[in-house]
C-alpha positions in Angstrom: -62.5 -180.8 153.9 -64.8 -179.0 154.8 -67.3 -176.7 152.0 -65.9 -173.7 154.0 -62.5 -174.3 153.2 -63.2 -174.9 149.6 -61.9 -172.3 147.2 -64.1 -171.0 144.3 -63.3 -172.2 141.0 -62.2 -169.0 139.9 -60.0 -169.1 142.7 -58.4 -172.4 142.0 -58.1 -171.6 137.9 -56.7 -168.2 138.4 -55.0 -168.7 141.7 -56.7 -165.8 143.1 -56.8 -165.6 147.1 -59.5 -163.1 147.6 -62.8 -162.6 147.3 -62.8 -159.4 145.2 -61.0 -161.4 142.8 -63.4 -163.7 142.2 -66.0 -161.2 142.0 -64.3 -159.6 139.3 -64.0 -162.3 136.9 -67.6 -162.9 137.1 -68.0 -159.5 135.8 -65.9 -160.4 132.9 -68.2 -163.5 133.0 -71.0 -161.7 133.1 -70.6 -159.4 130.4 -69.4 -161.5 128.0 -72.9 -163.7 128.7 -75.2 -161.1 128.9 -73.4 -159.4 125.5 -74.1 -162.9 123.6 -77.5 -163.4 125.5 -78.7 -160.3 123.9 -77.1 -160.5 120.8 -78.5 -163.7 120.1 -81.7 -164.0 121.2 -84.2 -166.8 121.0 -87.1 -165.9 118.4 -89.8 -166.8 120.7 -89.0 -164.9 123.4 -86.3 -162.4 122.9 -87.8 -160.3 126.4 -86.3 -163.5 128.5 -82.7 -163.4 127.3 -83.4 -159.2 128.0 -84.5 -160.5 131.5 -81.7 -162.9 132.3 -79.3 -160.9 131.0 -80.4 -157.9 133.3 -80.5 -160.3 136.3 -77.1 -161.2 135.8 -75.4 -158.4 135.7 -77.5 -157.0 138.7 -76.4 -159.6 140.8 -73.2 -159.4 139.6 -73.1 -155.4 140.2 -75.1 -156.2 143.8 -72.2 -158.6 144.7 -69.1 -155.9 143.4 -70.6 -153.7 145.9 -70.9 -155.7 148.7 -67.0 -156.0 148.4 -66.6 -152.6 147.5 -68.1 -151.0 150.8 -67.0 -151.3 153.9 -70.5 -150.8 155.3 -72.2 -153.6 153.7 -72.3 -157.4 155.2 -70.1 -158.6 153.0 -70.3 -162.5 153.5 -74.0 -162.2 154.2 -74.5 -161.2 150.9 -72.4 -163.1 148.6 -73.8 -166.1 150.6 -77.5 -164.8 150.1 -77.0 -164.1 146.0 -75.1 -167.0 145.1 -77.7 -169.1 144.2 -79.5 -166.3 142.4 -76.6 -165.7 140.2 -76.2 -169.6 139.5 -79.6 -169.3 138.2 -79.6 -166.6 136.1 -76.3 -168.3 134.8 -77.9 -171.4 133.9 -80.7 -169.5 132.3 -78.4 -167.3 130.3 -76.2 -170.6 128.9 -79.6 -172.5 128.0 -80.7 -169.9 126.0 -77.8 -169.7 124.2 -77.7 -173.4 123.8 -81.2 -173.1 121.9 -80.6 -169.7 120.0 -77.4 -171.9 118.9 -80.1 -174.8 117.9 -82.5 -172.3 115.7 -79.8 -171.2 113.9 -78.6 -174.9 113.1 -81.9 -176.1 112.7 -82.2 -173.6 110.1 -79.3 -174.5 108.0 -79.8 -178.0 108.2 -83.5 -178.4 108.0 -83.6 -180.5 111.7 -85.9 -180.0 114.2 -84.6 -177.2 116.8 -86.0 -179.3 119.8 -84.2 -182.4 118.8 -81.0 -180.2 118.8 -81.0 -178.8 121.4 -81.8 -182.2 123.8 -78.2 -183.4 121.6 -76.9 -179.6 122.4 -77.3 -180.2 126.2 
């Protein structure tokens, strides 16, 4: 089979056919990452959770609109920003993964590093 003919994961979990579908649970997605990116920021460096967060829901927003419009190239663009979005995903999950490991590291006294590697 052929990576064409693959359906998105969304697709397959939700049973969705289309591709506004899709798009529209990764603004739920989204929103609910960028809300707990924000909300729980890393101490060090609270402006790069503001950054990734921002990212994400402007791609997000980029792609809506691309579906949205009839003008716009439509495949183009969710072909172009998928791997933008993928990173600012994986961005927004790891620092949630180490805010998660500061605040654990503060209760128990370990070293946030060394819970984080055992986080991921």
């Amino acid at each position: 089979m052929s990576r064409q003919n693959q359906k998105d994961l969304a697709d397959k979990f939700f049973g969705k056919r289309d591709t506004e579908n899709s798009v529209d649970f990764e603004i739920a997605f989204a929103a609910l990452l960028a809300t707990a990116v924000i909300t729980y920021p890393i101490s060090n460096a609270e402006w790069l959770g503001k950054l990734a967060a921002f990212s994400v829901l402007t791609i997000t927003l980029v792609r809506r609109i691309a579906i949205a419009s009839p003008y716009a190239p439509e495949k183009i663009i969710m072909k172009r920003t998928i791997w933008v979005i993928e990173f600012a995903t994986t961005v927004c999950v790891i620092i949630l993964l180490y805010s998660l490991s500061e605040y654990l590291s503060s209760i128990y006294g370990i070293s946030e590093i060394l819970l984080f590697s055992e986080l991921c």
